[in-house]
MARVONU-855503 format. One record per residue (C-alpha): x, y, z; residue in one letter. Coordinates in Angstrom, 1 decimal. Example, Ala and Ser with C-alpha at 12.3 -4.5 7.8 and 13.67 -1.06 7.14 Angstrom:
# residues 2
- 12.3/-4.5/7.8/A
- 13.7/-1.1/7.1/S
***
This chain:
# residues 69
- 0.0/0.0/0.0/X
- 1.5/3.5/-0.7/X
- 1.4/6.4/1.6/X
- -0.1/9.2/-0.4/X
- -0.4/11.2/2.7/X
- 2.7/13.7/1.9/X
- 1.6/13.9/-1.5/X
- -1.3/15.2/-0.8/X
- -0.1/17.7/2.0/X
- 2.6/18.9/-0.2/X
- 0.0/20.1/-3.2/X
- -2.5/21.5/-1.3/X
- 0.0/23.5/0.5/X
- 2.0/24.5/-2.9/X
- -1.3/25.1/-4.2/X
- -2.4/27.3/-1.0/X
- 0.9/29.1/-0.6/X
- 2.1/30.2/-4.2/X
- 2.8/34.1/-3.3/X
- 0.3/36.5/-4.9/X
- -2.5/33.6/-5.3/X
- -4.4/33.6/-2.4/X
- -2.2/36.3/-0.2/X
- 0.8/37.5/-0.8/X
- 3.3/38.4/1.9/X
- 5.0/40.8/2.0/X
- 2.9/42.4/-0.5/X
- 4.5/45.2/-3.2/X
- 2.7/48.3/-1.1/X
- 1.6/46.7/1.9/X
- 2.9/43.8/4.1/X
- 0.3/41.9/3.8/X
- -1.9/41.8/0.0/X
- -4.6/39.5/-1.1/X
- -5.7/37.7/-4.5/X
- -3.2/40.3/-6.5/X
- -1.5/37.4/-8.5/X
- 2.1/39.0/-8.5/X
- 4.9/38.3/-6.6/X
- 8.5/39.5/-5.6/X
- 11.9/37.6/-4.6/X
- 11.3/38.6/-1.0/X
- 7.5/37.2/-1.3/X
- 9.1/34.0/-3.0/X
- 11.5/33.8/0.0/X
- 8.9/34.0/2.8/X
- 6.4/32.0/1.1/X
- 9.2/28.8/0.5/X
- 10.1/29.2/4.7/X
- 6.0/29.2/5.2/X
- 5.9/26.3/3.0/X
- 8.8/23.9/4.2/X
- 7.5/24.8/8.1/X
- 4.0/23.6/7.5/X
- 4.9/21.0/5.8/X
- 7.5/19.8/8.4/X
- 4.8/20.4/10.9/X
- 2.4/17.9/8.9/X
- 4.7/15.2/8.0/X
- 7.0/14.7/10.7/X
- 5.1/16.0/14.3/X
- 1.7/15.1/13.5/X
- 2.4/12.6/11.3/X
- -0.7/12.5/8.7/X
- -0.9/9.4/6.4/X
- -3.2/8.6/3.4/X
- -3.4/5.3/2.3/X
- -5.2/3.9/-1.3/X
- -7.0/0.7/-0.8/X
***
């Protein structure tokens, strides 16, 4: 059986986190902007920290597995 449980984190975060989708932070005139699909290097940079944290957080502390019958 495979474990499709960090597949599935990892794209719905990706997905969730891609600077300037959803929120971008910081933002080009504010810190924070919302739904204003550009993005900066320093946006990039705090997006990919967000990203790799969260998805630590999922994987290895809680632990969340998915597994296809």
């Amino acid at each position: 059986m495979a474990d499709w449980g960090p597949v599935v984190i990892a794209v719905v975060l990706f997905i969730l986190l891609m600077p300037g989708l959803l929120i971008q932070i910081p933002g080009n005139s504010r810190v924070v902007e919302f739904g204003n699909l550009q993005t900066s290097g320093k946006s990039i940079l705090v997006h990919t920290i967000i990203y790799f944290g969260l998805l630590t957080i999922f994987l290895i502390a809680i632990g969340v597995h998915i597994y296809a019958g």
